[in-house]
C-alpha positions in Angstrom: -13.6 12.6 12.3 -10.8 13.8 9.6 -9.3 10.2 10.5 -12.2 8.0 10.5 -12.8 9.6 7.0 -9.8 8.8 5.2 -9.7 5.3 6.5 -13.1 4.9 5.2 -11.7 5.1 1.7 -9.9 2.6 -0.2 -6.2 3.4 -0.3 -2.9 2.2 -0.5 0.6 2.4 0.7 3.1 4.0 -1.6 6.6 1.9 -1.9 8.3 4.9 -0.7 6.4 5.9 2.6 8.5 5.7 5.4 7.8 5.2 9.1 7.1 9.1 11.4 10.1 9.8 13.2 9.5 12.3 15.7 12.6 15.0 17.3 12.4 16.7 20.7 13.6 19.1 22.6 13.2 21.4 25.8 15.5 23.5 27.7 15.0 25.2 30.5 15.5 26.3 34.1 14.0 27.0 37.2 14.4 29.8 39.9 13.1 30.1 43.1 14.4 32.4 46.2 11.5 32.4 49.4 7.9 32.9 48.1 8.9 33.6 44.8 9.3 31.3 41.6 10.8 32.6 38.2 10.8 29.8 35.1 11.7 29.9 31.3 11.8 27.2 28.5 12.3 26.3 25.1 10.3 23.5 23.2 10.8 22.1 19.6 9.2 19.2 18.1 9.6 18.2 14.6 7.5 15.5 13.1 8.7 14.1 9.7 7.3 11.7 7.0 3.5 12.9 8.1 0.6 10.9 7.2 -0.8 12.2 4.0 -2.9 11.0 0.9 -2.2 11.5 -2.8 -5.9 11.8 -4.0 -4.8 13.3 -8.0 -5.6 9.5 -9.0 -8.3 8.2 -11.7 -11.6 7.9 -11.3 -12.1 4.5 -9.3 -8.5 4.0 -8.5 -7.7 4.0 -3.9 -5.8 7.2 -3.1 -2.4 6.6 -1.8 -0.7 6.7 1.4 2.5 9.0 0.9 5.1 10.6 3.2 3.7 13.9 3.9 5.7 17.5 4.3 7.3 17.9 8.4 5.3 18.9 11.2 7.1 21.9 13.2 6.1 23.2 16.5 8.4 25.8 18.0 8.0 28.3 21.2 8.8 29.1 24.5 7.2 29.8 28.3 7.7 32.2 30.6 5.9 32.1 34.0 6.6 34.0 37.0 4.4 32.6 40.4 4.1 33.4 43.8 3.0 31.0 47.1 2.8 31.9 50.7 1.2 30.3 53.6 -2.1 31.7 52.0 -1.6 33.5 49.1 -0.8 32.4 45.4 -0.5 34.0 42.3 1.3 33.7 39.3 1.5 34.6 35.4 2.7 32.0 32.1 3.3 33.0 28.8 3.4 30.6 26.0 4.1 31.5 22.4 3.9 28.4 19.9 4.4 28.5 16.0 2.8 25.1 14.4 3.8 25.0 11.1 2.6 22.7 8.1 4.6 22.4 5.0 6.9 25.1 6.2 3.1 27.5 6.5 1.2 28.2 9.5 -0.9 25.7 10.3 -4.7 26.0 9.5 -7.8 25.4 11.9 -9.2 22.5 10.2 -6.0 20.3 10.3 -7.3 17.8 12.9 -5.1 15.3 12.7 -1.6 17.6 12.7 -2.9 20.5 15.3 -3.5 23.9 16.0 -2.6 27.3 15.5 -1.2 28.7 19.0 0.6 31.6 19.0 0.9 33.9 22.1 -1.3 32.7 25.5 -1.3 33.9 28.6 -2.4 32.6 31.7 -3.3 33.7 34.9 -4.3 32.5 38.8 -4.3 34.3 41.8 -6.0 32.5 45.0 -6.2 32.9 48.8 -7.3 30.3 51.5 -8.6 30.7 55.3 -7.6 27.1 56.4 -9.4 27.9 59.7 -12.9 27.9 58.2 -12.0 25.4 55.3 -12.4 27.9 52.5 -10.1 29.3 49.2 -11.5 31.4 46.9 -9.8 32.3 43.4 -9.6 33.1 40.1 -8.2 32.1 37.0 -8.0 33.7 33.4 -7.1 32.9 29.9 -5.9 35.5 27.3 -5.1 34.6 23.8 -3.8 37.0 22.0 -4.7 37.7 18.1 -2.9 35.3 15.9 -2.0 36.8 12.1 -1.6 34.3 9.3 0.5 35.7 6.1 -1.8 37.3 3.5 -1.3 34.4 0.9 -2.1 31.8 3.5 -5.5 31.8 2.7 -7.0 32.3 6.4 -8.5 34.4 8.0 -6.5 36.0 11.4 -7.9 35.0 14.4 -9.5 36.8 17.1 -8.1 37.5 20.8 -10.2 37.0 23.7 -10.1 36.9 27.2 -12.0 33.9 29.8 -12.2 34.6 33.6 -13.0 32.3 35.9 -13.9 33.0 39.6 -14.4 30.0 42.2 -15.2 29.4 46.1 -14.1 25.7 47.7 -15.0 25.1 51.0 -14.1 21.6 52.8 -15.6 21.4 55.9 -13.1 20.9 58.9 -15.4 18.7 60.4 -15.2 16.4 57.7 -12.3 16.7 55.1 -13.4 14.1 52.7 -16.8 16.2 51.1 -15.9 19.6 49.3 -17.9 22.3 47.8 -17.4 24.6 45.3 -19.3 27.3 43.5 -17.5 28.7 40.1 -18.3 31.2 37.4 -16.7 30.3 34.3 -16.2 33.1 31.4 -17.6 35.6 33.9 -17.2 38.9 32.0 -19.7 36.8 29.2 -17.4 36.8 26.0 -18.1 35.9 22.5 -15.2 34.0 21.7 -14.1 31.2 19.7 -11.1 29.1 21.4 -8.2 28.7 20.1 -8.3 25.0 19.5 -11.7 25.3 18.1 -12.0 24.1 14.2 -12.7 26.2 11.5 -11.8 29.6 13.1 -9.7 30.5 10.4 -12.5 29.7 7.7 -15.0 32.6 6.2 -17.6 30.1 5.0 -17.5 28.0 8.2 -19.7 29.2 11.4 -17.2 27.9 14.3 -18.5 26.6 17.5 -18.1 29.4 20.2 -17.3 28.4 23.6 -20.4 28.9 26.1 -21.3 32.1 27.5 -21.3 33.0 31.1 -21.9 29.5 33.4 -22.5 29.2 37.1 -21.7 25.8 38.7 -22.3 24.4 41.9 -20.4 20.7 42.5 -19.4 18.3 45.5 -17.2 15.9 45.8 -16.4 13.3 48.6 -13.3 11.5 48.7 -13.0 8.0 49.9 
């Protein structure tokens, strides 16, 4: 919407914009030793000569396309899993800092991204492959995320989403499966992370939905 906006308005290209130039980079490594699994990375991505708008012009005059400050993203995952015959289970951690202008980045900067910080993520599931059936669950827990006290925001809150689910694909014929979910079980009030305008006092943001049970199928041919 932020996009379609701007390039509804007249504007021009200042002599001295340059072309985004985008660097990357991820370490990491991997260990596993029988049933269990043990990973860690590191992620950086630094975007430079951002699109941005010079709009201080005169009444009637197009705004103009400038080179706008670097676009940082910075963080790291840790994730520990488990998988057996049956069984699996496992944990992630992600912390991310997106910065702006050398400032955390805000919730209504659509077109640059979000504000992360620390996530974790969980699944756990166990199947009977004589009947055809796995039931499991899933859960995401953001933790609360603290811009700097001249930022201008407002923190965000932590929250916590649980999903539980049931597949069943009949032996008898693997191509049709079933499966019954509950998503955000425990019923939070919670705004998601990459939901705009969380960070605003005068703006009501959209909440993600409530407790929701869903029954689907699927065959596969």
């Amino acid at each position: 919407a932020e996009s379609g906006l701007f390039h509804s308005f007249p504007y021009i290209y200042s002599p001295d914009v340059e072309a985004q130039k985008a660097r990357n980079g991820k370490l990491g490594f991997a260990y596993s030793i029988h049933a269990l699994r043990l990973a860690a990375g590191l992620f950086s991505t630094t975007l430079a000569n951002t699109a941005a708008y010079f709009e201080d012009v005169a009444e009637g005059e197009p705004f103009v396309r400038v080179a706008g400050p670097d676009l940082k993203t910075r963080g790291y995952n840790l994730s520990a899993g488990f998988e057996g015959a049956q069984a699996r289970a496992g944990v992630t951690f992600t912390h991310t800092d997106v910065e702006y202008n050398n400032a955390g980045i805000g919730t209504t900067a659509f077109t640059y991204g979000s504000p992360v910080g620390d996530i974790f993520k969980l699944h756990a599931s166990y199947a009977l492959p004589a009947f055809g059936v796995k039931v499991g669950a899933t859960s995401e827990i953001a933790l609360k995320y603290d811009y700097s006290v001249d930022s201008g925001n407002n923190d965000l809150d932590g929250y916590e989403a649980v999903t539980v689910y049931a597949d069943w694909r009949p032996t008898f014929y693997s191509p049709l499966s079933l499966r019954l979910e509950a998503n955000n079980l425990l019923d939070a009030e919670y705004v998601n992370r990459f939901s705009a305008g969380g960070s605003l006092g005068f703006v009501s943001a959209l909440k993600d939905p409530g407790r929701s049970i869903v029954l689907s199928t699927r065959i596969v041919f």
